[in-house]
C-alpha positions in Angstrom: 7.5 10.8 178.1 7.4 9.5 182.1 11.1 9.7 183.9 13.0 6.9 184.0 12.4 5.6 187.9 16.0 4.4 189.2 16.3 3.0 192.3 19.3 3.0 194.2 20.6 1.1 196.8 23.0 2.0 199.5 24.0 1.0 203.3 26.2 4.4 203.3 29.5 2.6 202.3 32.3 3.6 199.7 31.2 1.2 197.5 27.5 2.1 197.7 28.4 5.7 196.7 30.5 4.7 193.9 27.6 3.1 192.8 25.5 6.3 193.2 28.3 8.3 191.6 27.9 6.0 188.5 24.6 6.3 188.6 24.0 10.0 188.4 27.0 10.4 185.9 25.2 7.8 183.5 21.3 9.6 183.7 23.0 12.9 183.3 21.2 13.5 179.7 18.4 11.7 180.8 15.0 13.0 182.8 14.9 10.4 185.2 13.6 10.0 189.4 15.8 8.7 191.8 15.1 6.8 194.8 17.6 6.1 197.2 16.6 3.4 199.8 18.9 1.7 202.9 18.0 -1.5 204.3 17.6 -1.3 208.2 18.3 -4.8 208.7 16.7 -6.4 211.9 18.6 -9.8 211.8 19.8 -10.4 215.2 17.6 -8.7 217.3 15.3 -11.0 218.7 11.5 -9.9 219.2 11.1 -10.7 222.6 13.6 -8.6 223.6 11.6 -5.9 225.8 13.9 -2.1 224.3 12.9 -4.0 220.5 10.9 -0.5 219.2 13.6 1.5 220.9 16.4 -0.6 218.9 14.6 -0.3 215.9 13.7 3.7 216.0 17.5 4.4 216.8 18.6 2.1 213.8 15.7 4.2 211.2 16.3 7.4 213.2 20.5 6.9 212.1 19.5 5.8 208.5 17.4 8.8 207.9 20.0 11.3 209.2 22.6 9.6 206.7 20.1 9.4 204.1 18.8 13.5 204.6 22.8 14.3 204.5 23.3 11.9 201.5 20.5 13.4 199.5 22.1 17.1 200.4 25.6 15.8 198.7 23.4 14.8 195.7 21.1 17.7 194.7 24.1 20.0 194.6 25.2 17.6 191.3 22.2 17.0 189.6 18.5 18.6 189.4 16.9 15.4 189.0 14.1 14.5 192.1 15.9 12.6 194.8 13.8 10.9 197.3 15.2 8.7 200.3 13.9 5.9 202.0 15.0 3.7 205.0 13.2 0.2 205.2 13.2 -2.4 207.5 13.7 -5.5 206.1 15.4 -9.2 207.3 17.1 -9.1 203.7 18.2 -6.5 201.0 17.1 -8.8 198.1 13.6 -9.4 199.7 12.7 -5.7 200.7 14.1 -4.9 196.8 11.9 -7.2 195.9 8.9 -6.0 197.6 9.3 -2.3 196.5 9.4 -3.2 192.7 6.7 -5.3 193.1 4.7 -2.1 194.5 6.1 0.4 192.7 7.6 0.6 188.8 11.2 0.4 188.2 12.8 1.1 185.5 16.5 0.0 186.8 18.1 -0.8 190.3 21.3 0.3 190.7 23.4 -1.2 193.2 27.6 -1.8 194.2 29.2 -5.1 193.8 32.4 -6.5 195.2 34.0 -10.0 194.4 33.3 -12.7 197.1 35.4 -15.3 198.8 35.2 -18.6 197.1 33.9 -19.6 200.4 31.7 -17.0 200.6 30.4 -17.9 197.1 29.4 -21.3 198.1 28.0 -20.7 201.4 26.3 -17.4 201.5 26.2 -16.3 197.8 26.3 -12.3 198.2 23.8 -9.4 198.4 23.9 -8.4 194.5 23.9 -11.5 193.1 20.9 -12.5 195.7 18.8 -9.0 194.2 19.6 -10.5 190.8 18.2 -13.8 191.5 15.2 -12.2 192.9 14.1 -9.0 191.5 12.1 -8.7 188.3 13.2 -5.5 187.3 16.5 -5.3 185.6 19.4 -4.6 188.2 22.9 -3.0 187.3 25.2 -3.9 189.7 28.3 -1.6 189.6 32.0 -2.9 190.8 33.6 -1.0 193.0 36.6 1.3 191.0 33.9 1.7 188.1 33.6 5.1 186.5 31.4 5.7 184.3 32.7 6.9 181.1 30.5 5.6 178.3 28.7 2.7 177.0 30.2 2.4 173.6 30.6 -1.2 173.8 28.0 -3.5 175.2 29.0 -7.1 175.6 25.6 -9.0 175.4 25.9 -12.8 176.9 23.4 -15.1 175.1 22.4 -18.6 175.5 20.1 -17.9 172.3 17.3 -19.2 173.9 15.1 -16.5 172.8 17.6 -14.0 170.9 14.7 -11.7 168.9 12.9 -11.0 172.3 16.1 -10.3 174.7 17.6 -7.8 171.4 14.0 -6.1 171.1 14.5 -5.1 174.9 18.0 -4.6 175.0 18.7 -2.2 171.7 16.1 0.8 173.1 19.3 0.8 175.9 21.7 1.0 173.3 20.0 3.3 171.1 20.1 5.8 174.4 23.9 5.3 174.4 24.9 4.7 170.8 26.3 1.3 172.2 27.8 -1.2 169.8 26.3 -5.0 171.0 28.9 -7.5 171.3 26.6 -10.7 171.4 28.5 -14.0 172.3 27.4 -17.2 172.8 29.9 -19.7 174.5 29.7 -23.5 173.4 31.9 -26.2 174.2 31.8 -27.5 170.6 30.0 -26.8 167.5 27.2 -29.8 166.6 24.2 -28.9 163.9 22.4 -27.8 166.1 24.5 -24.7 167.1 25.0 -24.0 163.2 21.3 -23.8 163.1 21.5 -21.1 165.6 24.1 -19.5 164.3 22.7 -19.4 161.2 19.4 -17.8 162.6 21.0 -15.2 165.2 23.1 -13.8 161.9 19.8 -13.9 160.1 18.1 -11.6 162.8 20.9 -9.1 163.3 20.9 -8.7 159.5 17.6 -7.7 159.3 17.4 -6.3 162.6 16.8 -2.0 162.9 19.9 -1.5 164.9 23.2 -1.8 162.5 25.4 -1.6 165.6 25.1 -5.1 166.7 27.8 -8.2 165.6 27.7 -11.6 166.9 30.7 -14.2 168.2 30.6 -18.0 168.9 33.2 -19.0 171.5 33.8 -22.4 171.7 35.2 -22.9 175.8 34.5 -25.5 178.6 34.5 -22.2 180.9 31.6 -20.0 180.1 32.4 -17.6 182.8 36.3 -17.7 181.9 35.4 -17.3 178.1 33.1 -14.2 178.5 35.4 -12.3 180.5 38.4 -12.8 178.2 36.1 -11.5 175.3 35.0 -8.4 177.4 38.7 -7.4 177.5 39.5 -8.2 174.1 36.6 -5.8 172.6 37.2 -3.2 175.6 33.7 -3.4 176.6 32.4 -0.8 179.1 29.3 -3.3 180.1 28.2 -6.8 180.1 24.4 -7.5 179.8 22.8 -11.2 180.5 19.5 -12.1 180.7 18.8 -14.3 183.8 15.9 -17.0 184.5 14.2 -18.3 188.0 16.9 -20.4 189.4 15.6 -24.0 190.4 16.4 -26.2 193.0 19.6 -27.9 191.9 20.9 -24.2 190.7 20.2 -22.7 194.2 22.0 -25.6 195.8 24.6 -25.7 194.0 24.9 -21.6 192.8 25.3 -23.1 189.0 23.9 -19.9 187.2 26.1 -18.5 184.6 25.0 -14.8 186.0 26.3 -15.4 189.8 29.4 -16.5 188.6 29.7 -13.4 186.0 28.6 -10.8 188.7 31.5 -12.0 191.2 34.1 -11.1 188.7 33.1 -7.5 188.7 35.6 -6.2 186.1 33.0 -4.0 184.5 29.3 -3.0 185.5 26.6 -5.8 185.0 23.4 -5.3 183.5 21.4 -8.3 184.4 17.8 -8.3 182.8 15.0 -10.9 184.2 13.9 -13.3 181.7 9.7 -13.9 181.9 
């Protein structure tokens, strides 16, 4: 069987190496690869300036020192392969995007800190923009996480296509001998949602994996709703699958996911829905 190819992402901060502490404490049983990249970002520098290629060997000549000594620090804790990289890019969640796209991924691994409300409306924020964008699923890792276990897996569902998001979600929890938590959030129950119901309960029963349960929530506030649940079961992680936002979404940053990912009380697993 092929390593597991993790990518990490870090600008050399606290919370970045939280992240990488999580990381290598969660793929300690595992045979994985790790690749550690930092974003030189060149925003700001304008190209006509004439010292431009000097500015921008100082800034990859810095990031590869931090990333030689960062790598050091690393292979004294693990014997997994650990390969740096420093990139330029404009943006985190476009270079992210164009490395997956070149080269497989099994998982990015990345911090994540809770935005202004201001913030949230006007800039969005670096994880939640990697989520948006990448296609490979992104674990985004708040910053006093520890990772301990994954024993109880809260799995966010909109039930739009329950069968194929489980079949790609329980090979994660068979790796951990997580129990899935799967909740949907509804403001009221109609037929319809009975139907599902109904047929989600139908697929877990005869599903492989016995350590899966299903809740309806009925709540206004998706976001609000989820998170209450994730403390009432204890859960160590929240997984959601995520879809191309469109226009109005982008606009108005509607997606269910953003808002989940600012809250940050435990790690996020967000998956790309195809």
């Amino acid at each position: 069987m092929e390593p597991l190819k993790l990518v990490l992402l870090t600008d050399f901060s606290p919370l970045s190496k939280v992240a990488i502490q999580y990381a290598m404490k969660m793929a300690s049983k595992l045979e994985v690869e790790f690749t550690i990249i930092n974003v030189v970002r060149l925003d700001g520098v304008p190209k006509s300036n004439l010292k431009w290629k000097q500015i921008e060997r100082s800034l990859l000549m810095v990031a590869e020192e931090e990333g030689e000594k960062l790598v050091n620090e690393l292979k004294a804790k693990t014997n997994a392969p650990i390969v740096f990289k420093a990139i330029r890019a404009h943006t985190v969640a476009d270079m992210v995007t164009r490395y997956v796209e070149k080269n497989y991924t099994n998982l990015v691994i990345m911090g994540s800190q809770g935005a202004s409300q201001l913030k949230k409306t006007m800039l969005g924020g670096t994880t939640v923009a990697v989520i948006d964008s990448v296609h490979a699923p992104v674990l985004a890792i708040p910053r006093l996480a520890e990772f301990k276990s994954f024993k109880r897996v809260v799995y966010s569902s909109d039930l739009k296509d329950p069968k194929k998001e489980l079949e790609i979600l329980i090979p994660f929890a068979q790796i951990f001998d997580s129990r899935i938590h799967m909740v949907h959030v509804v403001p009221a129950i109609d037929m319809q949602v009975e139907e599902q119901r109904k047929s989600v309960e139908a697929l877990i029963q005869n599903s492989s994996y016995s350590k899966i349960d299903f809740k309806l929530l009925i709540n206004d506030d998706v976001p609000g709703a989820i998170d209450n649940y994730i403390k009432e079961v204890k859960a160590d992680l929240l997984t959601t699958f995520t879809h191309e936002l469109n226009l109005f979404e982008k606009l108005f940053r509607l997606s269910v996911t953003r808002k989940l990912a600012y809250r940050g009380s435990i790690p996020l697993l967000a998956f790309k829905r195809k």
